[in-house]
BAROVEX-820912 format. One record per residue (C-alpha): residue number from 1; residue in one letter; x, y, z. Coordinates in steps of 0.2 Angstrom, whole numbers, plus 2048, in hexadecimal, padded with zeros to 3 digits. Layout:
<rs>
{seq NUM	type a	u X	v Y	w Z}
...
</rs>
This chain:
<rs>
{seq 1	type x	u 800	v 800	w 800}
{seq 2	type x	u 805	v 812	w 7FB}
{seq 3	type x	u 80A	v 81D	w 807}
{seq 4	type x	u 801	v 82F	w 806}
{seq 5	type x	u 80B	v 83B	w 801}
{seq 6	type x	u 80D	v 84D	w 80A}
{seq 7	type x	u 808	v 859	w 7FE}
{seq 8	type x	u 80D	v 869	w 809}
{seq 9	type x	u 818	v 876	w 7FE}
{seq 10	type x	u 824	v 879	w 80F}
{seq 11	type x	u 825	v 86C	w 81E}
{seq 12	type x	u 81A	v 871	w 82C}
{seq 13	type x	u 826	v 87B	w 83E}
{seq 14	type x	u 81E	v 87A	w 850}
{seq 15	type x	u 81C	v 88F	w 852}
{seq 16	type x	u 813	v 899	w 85D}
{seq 17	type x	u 811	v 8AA	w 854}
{seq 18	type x	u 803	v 8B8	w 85A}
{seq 19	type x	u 7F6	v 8BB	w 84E}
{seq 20	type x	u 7E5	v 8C2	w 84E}
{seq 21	type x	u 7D6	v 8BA	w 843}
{seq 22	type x	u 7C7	v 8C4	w 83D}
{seq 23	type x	u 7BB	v 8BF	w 830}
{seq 24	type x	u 7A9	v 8B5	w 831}
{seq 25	type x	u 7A6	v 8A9	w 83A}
{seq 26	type x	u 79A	v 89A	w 834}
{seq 27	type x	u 789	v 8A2	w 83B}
{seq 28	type x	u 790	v 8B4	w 830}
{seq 29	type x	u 794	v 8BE	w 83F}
{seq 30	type x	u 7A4	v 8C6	w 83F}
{seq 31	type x	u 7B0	v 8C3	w 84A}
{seq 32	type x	u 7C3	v 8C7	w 850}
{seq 33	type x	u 7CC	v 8BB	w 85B}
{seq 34	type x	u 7DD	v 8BA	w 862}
{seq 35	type x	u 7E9	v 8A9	w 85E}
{seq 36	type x	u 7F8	v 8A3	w 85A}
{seq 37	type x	u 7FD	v 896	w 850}
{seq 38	type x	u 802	v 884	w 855}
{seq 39	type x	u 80A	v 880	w 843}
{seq 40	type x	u 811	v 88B	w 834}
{seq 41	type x	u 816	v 887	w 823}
{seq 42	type x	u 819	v 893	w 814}
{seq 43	type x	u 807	v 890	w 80F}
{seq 44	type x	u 7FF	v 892	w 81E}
{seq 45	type x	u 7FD	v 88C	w 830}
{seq 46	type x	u 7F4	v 883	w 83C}
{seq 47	type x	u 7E8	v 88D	w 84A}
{seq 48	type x	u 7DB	v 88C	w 859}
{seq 49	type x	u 7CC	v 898	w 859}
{seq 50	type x	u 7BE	v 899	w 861}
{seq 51	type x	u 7B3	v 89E	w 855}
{seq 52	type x	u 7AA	v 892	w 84A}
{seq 53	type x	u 7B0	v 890	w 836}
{seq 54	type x	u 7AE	v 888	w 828}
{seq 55	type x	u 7B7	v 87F	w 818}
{seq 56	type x	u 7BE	v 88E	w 80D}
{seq 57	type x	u 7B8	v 89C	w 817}
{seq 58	type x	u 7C2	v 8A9	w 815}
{seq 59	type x	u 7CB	v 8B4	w 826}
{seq 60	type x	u 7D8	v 8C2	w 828}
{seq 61	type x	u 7E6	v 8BD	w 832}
{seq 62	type x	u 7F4	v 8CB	w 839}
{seq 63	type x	u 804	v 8C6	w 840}
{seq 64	type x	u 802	v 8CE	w 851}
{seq 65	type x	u 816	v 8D1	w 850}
{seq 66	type x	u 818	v 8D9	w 83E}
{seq 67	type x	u 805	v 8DF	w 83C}
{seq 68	type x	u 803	v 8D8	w 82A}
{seq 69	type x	u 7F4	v 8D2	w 826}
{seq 70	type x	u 7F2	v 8C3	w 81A}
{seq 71	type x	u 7E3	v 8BD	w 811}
{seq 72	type x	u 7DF	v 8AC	w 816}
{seq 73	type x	u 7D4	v 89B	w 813}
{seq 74	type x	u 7CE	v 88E	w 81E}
{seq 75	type x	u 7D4	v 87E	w 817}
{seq 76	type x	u 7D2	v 873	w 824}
{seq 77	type x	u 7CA	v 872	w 834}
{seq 78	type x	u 7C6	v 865	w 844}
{seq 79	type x	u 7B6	v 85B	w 847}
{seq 80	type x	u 7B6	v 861	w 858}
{seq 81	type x	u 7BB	v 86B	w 865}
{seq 82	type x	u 7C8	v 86B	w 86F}
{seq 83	type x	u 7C8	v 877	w 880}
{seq 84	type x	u 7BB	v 882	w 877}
{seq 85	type x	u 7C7	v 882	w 869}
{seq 86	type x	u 7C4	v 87D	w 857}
{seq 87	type x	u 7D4	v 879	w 84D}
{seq 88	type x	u 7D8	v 87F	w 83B}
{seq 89	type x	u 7E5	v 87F	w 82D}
{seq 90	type x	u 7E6	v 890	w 825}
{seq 91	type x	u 7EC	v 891	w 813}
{seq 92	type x	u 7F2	v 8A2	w 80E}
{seq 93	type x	u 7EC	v 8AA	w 801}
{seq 94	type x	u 7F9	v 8B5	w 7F8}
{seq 95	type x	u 80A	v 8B5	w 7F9}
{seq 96	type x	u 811	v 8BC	w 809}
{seq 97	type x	u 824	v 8BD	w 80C}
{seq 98	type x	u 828	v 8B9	w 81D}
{seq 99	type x	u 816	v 8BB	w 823}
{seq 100	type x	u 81A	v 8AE	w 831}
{seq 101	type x	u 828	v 8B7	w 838}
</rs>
């Protein structure tokens, strides 16, 4: 049997990095929430929220640090919550140099 292959464009770094999320949440009210990520890659990262998302919605995260802001996507998320948390891969949307630092 075939292994699956890892498909990520960059291998994923344990990082804590500050970052604030605003955007809809799945019941359409807007929301801003403070997180920081758990895993980053050059496409995107891994985050905890509160707020409640869906596939390919879209959010506007800011690197707390540097205050740029990046359009973003959620490509994945958890089946459930953990400490009133749900999980989610971002996916940048654009091109950011050194977004994550």
């Amino acid at each position: 049997m075939k292994e699956h292959a890892d498909k990520r464009s960059s291998p994923r770094i344990p990082a804590r990095i500050a970052l604030q999320v605003e955007g809809q949440d799945r019941y359409h009210k807007p929301f801003s929430e403070d997180t920081s990520t758990l895993l980053i890659n050059q496409a995107g990262a891994l985050i905890a929220l509160a707020a409640e998302l869906d596939l390919n919605d879209r959010v506007t995260v800011s690197n707390q640090r540097t205050s740029v802001k990046a359009p973003c996507r959620i490509a994945w998320r958890s089946t459930s919550q953990l400490n009133g948390r749900w999980s989610y891969g971002v996916a940048l949307l654009e091109d950011v140099p050194h977004f994550w630092e």
